[in-house]
C-alpha positions as CSV (number, residue, x, y, z in Angstrom):
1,X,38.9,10.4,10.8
2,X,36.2,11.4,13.0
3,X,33.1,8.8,14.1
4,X,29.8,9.7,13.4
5,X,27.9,10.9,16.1
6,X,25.6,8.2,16.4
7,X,28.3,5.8,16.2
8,X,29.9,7.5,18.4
9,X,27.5,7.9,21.1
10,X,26.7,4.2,20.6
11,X,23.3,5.1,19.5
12,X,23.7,2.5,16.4
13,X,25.8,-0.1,18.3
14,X,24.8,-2.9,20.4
15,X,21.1,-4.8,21.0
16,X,17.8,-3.3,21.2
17,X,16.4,-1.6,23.7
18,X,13.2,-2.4,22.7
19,X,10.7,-4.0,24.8
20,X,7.9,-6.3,23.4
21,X,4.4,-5.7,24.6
22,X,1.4,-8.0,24.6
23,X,1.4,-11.8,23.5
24,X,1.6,-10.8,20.0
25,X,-1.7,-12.1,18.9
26,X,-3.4,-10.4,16.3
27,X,-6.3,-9.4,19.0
28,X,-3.8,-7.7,21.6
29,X,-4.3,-4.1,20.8
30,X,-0.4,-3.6,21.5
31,X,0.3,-6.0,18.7
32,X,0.9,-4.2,15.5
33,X,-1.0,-6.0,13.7
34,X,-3.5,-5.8,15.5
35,X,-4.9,-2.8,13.5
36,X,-4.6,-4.4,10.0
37,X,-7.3,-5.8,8.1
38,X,-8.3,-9.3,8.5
39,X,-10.6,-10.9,6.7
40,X,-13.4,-11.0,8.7
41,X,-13.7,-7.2,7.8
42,X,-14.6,-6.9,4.6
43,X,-18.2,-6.5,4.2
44,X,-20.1,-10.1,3.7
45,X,-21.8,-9.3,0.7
46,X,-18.9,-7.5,-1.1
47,X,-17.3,-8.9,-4.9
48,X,-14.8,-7.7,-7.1
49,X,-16.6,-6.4,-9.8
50,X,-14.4,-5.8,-13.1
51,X,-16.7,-3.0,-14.5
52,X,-15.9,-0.2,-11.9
53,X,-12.8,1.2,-13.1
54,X,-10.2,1.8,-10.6
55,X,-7.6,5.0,-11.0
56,X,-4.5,2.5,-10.0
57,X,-5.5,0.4,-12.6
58,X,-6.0,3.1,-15.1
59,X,-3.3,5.1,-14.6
60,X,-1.3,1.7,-14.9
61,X,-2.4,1.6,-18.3
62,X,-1.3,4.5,-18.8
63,X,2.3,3.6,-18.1
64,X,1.7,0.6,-20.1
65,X,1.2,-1.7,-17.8
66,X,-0.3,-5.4,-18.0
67,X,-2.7,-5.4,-15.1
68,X,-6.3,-3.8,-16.1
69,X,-9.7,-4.7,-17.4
70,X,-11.6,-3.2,-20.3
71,X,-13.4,-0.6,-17.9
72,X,-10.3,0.7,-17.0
73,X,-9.0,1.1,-20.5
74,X,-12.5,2.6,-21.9
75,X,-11.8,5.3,-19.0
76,X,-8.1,6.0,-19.8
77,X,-8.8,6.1,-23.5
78,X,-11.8,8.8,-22.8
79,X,-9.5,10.8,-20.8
80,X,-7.0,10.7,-23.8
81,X,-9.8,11.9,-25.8
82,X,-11.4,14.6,-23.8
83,X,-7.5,15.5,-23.1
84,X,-5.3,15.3,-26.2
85,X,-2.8,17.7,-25.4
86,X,-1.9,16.0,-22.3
87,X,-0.7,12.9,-24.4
């Protein structure tokens, strides 16, 4: 039987050939993390308010999931409302 032609060209055999860059700290710009959020980014003053409904969370509900809050199912249930056939 015939090898693959990765295998074959040793393209999925042997060690990396990948060379690290930077020191790996999340400020080195050649870190990939380095472009994630910490949390020094989110705004000072922002909170988690409950009554803004969120389409994950909503569309969760939907699928009958656990994870919402009752602004999320007022929206989803209006939606079922304005949209019966869709249900």
């Amino acid at each position: 039987m015939p090898k693959h032609p990765d295998t074959a060209a040793g393209w999925a055999q042997g060690p990396s050939h990948v060379t690290p860059r930077g020191n790996g700290a999340p400020s080195d710009p050649t870190c990939p993390q380095a472009w994630m959020s910490g949390p020094d980014s989110i705004a000072p003053g922002f909170r988690f308010d409950p009554s803004v409904p969120h389409p994950a969370r909503v569309y969760g509900y939907w699928l009958g999931g656990k994870d919402h809050y009752p602004a999320d199912r007022e929206v989803a249930e209006e939606v079922i409302r304005r949209r019966p056939g869709r249900w």
